[in-house]
N, C-alpha and C positions, 0 to 999 in steps of 0.2 A: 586275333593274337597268333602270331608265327610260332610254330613249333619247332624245336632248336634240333639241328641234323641229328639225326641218331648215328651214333657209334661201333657200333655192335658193344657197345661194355667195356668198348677200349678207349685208350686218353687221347686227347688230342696234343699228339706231342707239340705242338708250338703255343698251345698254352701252360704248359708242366714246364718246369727244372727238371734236369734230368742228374743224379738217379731220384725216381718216384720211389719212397722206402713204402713196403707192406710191412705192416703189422699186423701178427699173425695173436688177436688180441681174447679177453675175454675168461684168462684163466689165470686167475679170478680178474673180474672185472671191475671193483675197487685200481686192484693194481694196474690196471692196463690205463685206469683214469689218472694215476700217481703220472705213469711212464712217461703218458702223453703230456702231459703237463713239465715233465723232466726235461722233454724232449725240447720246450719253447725256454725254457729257464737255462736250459745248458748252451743254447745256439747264440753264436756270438751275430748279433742280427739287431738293424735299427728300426726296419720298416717289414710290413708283414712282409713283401715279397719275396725280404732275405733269408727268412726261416724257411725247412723243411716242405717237402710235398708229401703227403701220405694218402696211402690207402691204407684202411682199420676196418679188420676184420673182427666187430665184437661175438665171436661165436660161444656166447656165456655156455649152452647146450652143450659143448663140449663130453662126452665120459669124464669121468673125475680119471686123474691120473694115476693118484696114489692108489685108489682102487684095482685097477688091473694091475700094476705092479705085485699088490700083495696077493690079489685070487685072480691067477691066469684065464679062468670062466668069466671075469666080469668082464664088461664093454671095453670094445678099446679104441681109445683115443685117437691111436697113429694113423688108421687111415683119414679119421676127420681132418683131422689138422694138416697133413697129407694134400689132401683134395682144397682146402682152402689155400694151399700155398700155391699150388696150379690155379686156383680161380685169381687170386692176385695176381701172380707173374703176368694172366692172359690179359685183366684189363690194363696192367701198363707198368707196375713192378718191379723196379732193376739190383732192389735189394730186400735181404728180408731180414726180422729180427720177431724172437720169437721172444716175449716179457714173463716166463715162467721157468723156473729151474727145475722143476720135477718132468716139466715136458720135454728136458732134453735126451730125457732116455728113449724117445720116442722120435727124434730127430733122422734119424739115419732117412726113413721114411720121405721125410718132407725133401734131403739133397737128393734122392734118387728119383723123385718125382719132379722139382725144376732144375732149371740152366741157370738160375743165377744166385749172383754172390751171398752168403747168409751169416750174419753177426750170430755169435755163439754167447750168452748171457755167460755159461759156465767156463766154458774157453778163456774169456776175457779176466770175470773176477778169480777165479782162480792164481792165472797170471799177476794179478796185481797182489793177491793173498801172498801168495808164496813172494815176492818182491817184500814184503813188507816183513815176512818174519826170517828172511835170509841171514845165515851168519848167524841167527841166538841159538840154534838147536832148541825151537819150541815150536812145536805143531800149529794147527789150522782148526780152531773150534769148528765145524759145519753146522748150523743154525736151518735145518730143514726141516720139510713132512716127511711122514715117516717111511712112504715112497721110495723118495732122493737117498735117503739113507740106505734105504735095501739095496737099494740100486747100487749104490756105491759111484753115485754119478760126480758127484764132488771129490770121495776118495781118488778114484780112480786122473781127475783131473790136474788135482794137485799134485800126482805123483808125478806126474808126467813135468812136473816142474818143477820135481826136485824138496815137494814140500809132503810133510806127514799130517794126515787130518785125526784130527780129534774128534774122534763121538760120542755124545751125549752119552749119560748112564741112562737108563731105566727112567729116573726119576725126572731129570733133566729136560728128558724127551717128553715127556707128557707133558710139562707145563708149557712149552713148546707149542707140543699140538695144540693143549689149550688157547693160546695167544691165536694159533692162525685160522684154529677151525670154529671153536665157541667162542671167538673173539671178532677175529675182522671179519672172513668169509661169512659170521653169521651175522652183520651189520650191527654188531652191537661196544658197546661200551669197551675200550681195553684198558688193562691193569699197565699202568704204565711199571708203577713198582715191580709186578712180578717180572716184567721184562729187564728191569735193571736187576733182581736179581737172578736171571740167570745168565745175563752176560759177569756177572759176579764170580759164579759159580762157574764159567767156565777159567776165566782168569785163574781162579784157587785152583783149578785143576789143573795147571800149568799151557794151557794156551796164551801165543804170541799175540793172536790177534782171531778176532772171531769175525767167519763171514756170514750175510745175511744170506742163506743160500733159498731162500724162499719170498715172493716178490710179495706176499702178505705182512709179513716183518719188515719190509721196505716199506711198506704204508706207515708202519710203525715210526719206522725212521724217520720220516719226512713230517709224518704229522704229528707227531710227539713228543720233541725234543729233544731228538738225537744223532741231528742231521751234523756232520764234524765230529761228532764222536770219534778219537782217533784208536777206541780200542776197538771201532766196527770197521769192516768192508760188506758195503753194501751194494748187491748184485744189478738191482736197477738201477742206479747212479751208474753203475760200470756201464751198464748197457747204454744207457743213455748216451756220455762220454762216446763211446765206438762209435755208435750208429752216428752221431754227428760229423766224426771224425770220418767215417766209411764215406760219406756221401760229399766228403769236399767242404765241408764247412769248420767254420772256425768254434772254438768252447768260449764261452762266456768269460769272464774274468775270475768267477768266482768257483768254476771248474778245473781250470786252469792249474 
């Protein structure tokens, strides 16, 4: 049996579409399976060859995110995710898209580390949030971990476009957490009900439109019956959407 050239790790560009997109995956790893899955349902594409080229980095190991954000002594994530963004770019990589909104606070890291182009999950929903609640004077519920909140990683993005974010109370937030942390990342059963009511509850609070700013609630989304929901904006669908759109291809009809 002939054994196939070795590479060094890198693609053989006249087998790949070029851009080869990394996926910088694994946090959480439910959602990275959502994305990928987003990522063949959004591509306007008849035959495999028309779809997407990837490289998926499942690095489930990862540092939890929201952890270092809230205790500056715990583990930190950016260099990992960091170093995986260079181990993509080197085997053949021309774009990157990272499927978690609390790891955007830790982004800065990955553009200073490669040369190429990188879809922003928060960038993008953001943009379409604030498009969407233009002209009512009503804010941007932000649907996150408790991380993205501190961070003010979604505030901070909205404003840049002109929009006000809404954050959860107290109360709000915890059932929240509950949804993404003893819920999906714990692989177990989710309340679909409590999730309608706290997009309920954010509405009574006078939010325009609520985003999902955390890709654990996008599992929610997709697998739960709430995928068109027109009081949600959901982060991985946005990403999805980009990264199709980043690499030259067309959105499905049903993206569209």
């Amino acid at each position: 049996m002939t054994r196939p050239d070795a590479t060094g790790g890198q693609l053989d560009p006249a087998s790949w579409t070029s851009p080869v997109v990394g996926v910088l995956g694994g946090l959480g790893p439910a959602a990275t399976a959502v994305f990928l899955d987003l990522l063949v349902r959004a591509t306007d594409a008849g035959t495999d060859q028309e779809h997407l080229d990837l490289l998926v980095s499942q690095h489930s190991s990862t540092p939890d995110r929201t952890a270092r954000i809230l205790n500056p002594t715990a583990a930190d994530p950016g260099p990992v995710i960091a170093r995986d963004a260079v181990m993509l770019e080197r085997a053949g990589a021309r774009l990157l898209v990272l499927p978690c909104n609390t790891a955007h606070h830790f982004v800065q890291g990955v553009r200073e580390a490669t040369t190429i182009d990188f879809v922003s999950i928060v960038e993008a929903t953001a943009e379409v949030a604030a498009r969407r609640v233009a002209g009512s004077g009503r804010p941007v519920a932000v649907f996150a971990t408790e991380g993205n909140i501190r961070a003010e990683v979604y505030q901070h993005a909205l404003a840049e476009h002109g929009a006000e974010a809404l954050v959860p109370d107290r109360g709000l937030q915890d059932q929240i957490n509950t949804l993404i942390y003893e819920q999906v990342k714990a692989n177990r059963p989710v309340d679909r009900d409590l999730f309608e009511r706290c997009i309920r509850a954010a509405g009574e609070a006078g939010a325009g439109t609520v985003v999902l700013g955390c890709t654990e609630l996008s599992v929610i989304y997709d697998q739960h019956g709430f995928r068109g929901d027109d009081r949600l904006v959901d982060s991985l669908s946005v990403l999805a959407e980009q990264t199709v759109l980043a690499a030259g291809k067309g959105l499905a009809p049903a993206f569209r």
